[in-house]
C-alpha positions as CSV (number, residue, x, y, z in Angstrom):
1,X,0.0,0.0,0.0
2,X,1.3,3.3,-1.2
3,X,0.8,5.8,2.0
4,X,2.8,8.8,0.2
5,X,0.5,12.0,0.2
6,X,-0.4,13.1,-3.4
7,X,0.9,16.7,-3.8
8,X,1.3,18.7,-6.6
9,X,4.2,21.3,-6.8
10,X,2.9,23.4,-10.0
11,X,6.4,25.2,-10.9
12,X,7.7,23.3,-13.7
13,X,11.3,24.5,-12.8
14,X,11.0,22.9,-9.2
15,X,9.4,19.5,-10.7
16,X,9.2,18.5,-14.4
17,X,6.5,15.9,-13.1
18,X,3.7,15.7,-10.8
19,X,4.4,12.8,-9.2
20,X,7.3,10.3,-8.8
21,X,7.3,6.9,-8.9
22,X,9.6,4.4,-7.0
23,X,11.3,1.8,-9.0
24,X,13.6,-1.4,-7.7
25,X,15.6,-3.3,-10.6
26,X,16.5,-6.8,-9.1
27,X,17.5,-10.2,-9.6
28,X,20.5,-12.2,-10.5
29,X,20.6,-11.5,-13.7
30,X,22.7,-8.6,-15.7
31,X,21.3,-5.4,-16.7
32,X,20.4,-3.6,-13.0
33,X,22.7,-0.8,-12.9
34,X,22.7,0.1,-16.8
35,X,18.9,0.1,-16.8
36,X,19.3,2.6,-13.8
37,X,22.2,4.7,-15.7
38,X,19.7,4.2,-18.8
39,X,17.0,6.2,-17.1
40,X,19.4,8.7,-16.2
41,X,20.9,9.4,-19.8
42,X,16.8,9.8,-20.1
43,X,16.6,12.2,-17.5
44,X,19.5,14.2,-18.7
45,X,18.2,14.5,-22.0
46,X,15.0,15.8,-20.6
47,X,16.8,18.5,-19.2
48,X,16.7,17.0,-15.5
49,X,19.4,16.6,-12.9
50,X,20.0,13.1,-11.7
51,X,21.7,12.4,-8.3
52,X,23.5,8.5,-8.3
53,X,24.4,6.9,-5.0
54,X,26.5,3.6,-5.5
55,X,26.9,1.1,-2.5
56,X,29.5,-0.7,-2.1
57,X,31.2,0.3,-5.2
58,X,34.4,2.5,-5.3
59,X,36.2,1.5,-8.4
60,X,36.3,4.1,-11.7
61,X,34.1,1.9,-14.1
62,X,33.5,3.1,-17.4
63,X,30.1,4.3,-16.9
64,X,31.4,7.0,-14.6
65,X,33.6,7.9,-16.8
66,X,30.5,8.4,-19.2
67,X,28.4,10.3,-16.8
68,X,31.1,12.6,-15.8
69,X,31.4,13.5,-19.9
70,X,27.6,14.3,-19.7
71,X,28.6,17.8,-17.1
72,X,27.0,18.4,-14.2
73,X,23.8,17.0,-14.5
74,X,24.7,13.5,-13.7
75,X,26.4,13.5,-10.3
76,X,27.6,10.5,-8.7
77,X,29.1,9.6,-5.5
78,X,30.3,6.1,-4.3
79,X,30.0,4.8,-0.4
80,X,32.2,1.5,-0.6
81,X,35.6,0.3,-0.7
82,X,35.5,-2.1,-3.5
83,X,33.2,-3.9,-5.7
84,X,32.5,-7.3,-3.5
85,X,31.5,-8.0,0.0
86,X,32.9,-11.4,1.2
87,X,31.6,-12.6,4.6
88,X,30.9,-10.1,7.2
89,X,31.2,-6.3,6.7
90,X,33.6,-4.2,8.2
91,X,32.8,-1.3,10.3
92,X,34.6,0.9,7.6
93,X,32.1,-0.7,4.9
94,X,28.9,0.1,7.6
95,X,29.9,3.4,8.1
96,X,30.4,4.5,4.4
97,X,27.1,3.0,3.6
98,X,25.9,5.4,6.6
99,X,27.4,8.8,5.6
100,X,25.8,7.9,1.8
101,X,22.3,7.1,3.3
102,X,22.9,10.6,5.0
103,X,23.2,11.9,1.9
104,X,20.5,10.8,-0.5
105,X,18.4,11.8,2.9
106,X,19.6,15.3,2.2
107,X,19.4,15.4,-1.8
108,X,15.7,14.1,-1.8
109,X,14.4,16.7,0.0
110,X,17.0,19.5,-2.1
111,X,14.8,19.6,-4.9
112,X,18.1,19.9,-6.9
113,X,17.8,16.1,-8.2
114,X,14.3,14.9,-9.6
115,X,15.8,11.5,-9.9
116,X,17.8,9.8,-7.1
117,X,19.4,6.4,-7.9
118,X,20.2,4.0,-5.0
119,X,23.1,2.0,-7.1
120,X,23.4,-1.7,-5.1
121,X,21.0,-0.3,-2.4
122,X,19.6,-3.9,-2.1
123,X,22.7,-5.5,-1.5
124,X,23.4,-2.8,1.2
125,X,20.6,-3.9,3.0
126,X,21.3,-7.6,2.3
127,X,24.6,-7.5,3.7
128,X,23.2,-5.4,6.9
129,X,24.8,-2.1,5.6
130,X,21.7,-0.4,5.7
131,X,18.6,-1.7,7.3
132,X,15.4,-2.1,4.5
133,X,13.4,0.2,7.4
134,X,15.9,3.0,6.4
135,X,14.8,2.2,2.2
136,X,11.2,2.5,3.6
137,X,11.9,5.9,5.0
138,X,13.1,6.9,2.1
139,X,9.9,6.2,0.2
140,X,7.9,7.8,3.1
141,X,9.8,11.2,3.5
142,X,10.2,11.4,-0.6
143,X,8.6,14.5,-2.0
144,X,5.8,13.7,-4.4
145,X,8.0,14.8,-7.4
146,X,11.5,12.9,-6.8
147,X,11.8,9.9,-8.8
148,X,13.6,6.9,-6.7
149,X,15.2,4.2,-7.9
150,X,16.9,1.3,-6.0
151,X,19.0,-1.6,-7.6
152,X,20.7,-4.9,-6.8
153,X,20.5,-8.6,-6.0
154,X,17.9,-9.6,-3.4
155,X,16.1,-7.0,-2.9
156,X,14.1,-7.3,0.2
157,X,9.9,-8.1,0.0
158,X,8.7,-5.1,2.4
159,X,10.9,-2.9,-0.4
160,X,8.7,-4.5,-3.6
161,X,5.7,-4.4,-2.2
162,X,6.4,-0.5,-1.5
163,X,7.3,0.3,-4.9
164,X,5.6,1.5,-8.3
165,X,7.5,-0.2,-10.7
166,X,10.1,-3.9,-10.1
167,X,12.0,-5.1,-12.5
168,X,13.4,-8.6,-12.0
169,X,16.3,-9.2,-14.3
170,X,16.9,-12.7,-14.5
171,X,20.1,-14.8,-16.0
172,X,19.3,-17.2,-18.7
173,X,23.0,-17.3,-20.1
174,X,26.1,-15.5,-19.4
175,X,29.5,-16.1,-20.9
176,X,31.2,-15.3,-17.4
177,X,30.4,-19.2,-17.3
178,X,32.7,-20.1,-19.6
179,X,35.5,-18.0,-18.1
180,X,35.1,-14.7,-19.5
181,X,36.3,-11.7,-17.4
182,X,34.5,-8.7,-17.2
183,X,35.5,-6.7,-20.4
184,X,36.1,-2.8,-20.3
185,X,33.4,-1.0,-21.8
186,X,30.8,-3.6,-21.6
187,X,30.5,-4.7,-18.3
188,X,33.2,-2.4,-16.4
């Protein structure tokens, strides 16, 4: 059950939509970030600003690279140390995910970024980085015109059932099987 009030912010420079819709791309297959940087090369070209928060990443993959080309309407920050998780989190990987989650608290209510990408959001919560509650917030406290989007592996039920829109990519074949490394450009 959506419980967001329906509000209308009439100045189209504030909010280039009415209302904003919650998305979560998921699922084990590939696809889950690029549909999200997808919607933001979208966004751009509609002439809106697009905030991207990345868990758990920290690496320079080429899609950063991209973004950064497209100026300032694209800004992206990263709260990890790597690109994995193995076993337990660190305290350092907790409190990165923390000061990002700070953050994207902050730019949703800004009304500098109609579109705010959670980037691995679901694994955050998987691996106990960020509790789904603080997701749920999120969708709660979101003005009616921000656009949110949340991606990654296992994303929890109470977080699908919240949104608008879920997207379950799902692996049928992948040459990663047969010992391919992740290839600059295509999936780094």
């Amino acid at each position: 059950m959506n419980t967001r009030p329906e509000t209308t912010i009439p100045d189209p420079e504030i909010a280039p939509f009415q209302r904003g819709y919650v998305h979560v791309y998921t699922g084990d297959g590939k696809g889950k970030t690029t549909a999200a940087i997808g919607l933001a090369v979208r966004a751009v070209g509609a002439g809106l600003r697009v905030f991207l928060a990345q868990f758990v990443k920290s690496m320079r993959y080429s899609e950063i690279e991209a973004l950064e080309r497209l100026g300032g309407n694209i800004v992206c920050r990263q709260y990890g140390r790597g690109c994995w998780l193995r076993g337990d989190p660190s305290p350092e990987d907790v409190r990165l995910a923390r000061i990002g989650y700070a953050e994207v608290r902050e730019v949703i209510h800004s009304g500098e970024y109609p579109l705010v990408i959670l980037d691995e959001a679901n694994v955050a919560t998987w691996f106990k980085l960020l509790d789904v509650e603080d997701l749920l917030v999120l969708i709660d406290e979101k003005p009616a015109a921000v656009e949110l989007v949340f991606t990654g592996r296992r994303a929890d039920s109470r977080l699908i059932e919240r949104a608008d829109l879920v997207t379950e990519m799902r692996e049928i074949k992948h040459y990663y099987h047969q010992g391919v490394a992740a290839r600059k450009g295509i999936e780094s």
